[in-house]
N, C-alpha and C positions, 0 to 999 in steps of 0.2 A: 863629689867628683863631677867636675863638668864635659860633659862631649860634645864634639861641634858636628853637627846635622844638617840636614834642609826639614824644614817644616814649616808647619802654617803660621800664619801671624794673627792675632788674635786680641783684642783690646781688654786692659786689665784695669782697675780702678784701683787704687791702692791708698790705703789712708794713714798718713805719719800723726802719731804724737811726739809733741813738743819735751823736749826733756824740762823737767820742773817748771813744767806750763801744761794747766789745765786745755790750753787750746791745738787744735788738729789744723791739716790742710789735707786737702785733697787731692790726688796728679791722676791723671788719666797718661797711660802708660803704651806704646806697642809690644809686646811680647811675643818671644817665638816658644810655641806650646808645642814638647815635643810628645807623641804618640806613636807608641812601636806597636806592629803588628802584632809580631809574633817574639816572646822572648823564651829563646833557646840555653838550654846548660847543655856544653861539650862535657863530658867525661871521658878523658886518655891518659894512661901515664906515659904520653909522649909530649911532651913537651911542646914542642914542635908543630903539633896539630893548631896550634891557635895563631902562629902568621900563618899556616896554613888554610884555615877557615875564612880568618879576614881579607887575603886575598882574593879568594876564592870568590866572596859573597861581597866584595868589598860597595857595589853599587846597590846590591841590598841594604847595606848596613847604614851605607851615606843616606840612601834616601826613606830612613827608618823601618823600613817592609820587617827587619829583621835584626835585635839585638841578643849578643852569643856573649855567654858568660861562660868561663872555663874551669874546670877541675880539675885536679890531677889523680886525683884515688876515688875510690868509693867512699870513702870515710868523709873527705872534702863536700862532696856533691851531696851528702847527705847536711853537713853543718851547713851549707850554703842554702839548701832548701828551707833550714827550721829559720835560719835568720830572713828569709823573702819568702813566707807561703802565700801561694798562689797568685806568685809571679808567673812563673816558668810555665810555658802553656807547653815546651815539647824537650824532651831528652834525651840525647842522642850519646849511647854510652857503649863506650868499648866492653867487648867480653871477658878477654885476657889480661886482668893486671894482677900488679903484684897487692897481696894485703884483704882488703874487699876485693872479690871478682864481679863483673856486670851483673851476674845471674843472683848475686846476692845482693848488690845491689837494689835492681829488679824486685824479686821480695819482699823487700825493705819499706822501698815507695810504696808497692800496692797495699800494704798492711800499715805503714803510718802517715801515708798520706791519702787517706780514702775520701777527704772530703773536696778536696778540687785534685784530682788524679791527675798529673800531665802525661800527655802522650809519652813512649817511650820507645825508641825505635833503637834497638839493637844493631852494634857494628863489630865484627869481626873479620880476623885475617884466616880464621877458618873456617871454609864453609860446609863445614859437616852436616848432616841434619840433627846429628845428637844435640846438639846447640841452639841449633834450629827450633827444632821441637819444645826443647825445655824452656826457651825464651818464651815462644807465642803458648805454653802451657800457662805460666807465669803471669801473663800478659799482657804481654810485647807487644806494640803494636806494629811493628814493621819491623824487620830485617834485614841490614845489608853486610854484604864483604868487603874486604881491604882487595887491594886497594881501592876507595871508595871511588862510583861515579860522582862526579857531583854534578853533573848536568841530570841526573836520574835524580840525587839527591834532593835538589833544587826544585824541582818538579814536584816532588813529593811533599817540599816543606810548603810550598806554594797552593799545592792541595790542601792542602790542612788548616788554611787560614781562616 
């Protein structure tokens, strides 16, 4: 899959072999190399949440600071991890879904992925402390409520870089 970016330009050498010819050439290339800061998995089963995010972050994302890959369940975001480890440097997961909930999700990471842990900052529509508690026991490295800030968010993912 290709996505269009801004990023650096960077000079590549590339060398062709000849089809049924022992002999090469060589092209000196410009290339655009792209390099993300930070790469994010959403976890919501709302759907929704991801023009949300891209909106949201959308000058982020253009000028690579931040790429966000989505989930829909805990089960997803778990297949998505074992196909890209130690991509995903942060995870930002709902607490409340149907199937896997965050909290078990949460678990999951810290005990099969121990050897590059990504951040994991917990989001919920309820901000109880029972939640609260159980996440950063687990954990969590941060915590937030629905409706999220995202100017607080933003701050945060920018800290973390």
């Amino acid at each position: 899959m290709w996505r269009l970016f801004q990023g650096k330009r960077q000079s590549l050498k590339l060398q062709f072999l000849l089809p049924d010819s022992r002999d090469s050439f060589t092209r000196q290339f410009r290339a655009t190399v792209y390099r993300f800061d930070m790469k994010i998995l959403v976890v919501d089963d709302e759907e929704d949440v991801k023009s949300l995010f891209e909106q949201k972050f959308r000058k982020e994302i253009r000028s690579a600071q931040f790429e966000f890959s989505f989930a829909f369940s805990g089960e997803q975001a778990l297949a998505f991890l074992a196909d890209h480890p130690s991509e995903v440097v942060m995870i930002l997961s709902d607490i409340n879904m149907p199937g896997m909930s965050g909290i078990e999700l949460l678990k999951t990471i810290r005990k099969d992925f121990p050897a590059a842990p990504p951040q994991v900052m917990m989001i919920t529509a309820y901000g109880d402390s029972n939640n609260h508690d159980q996440a950063m026991q687990l954990g969590a490295d941060d915590f937030l409520t629905k409706p999220v800030n995202f100017v607080e968010l933003k701050e945060k993912l920018l800290k973390s870089l």
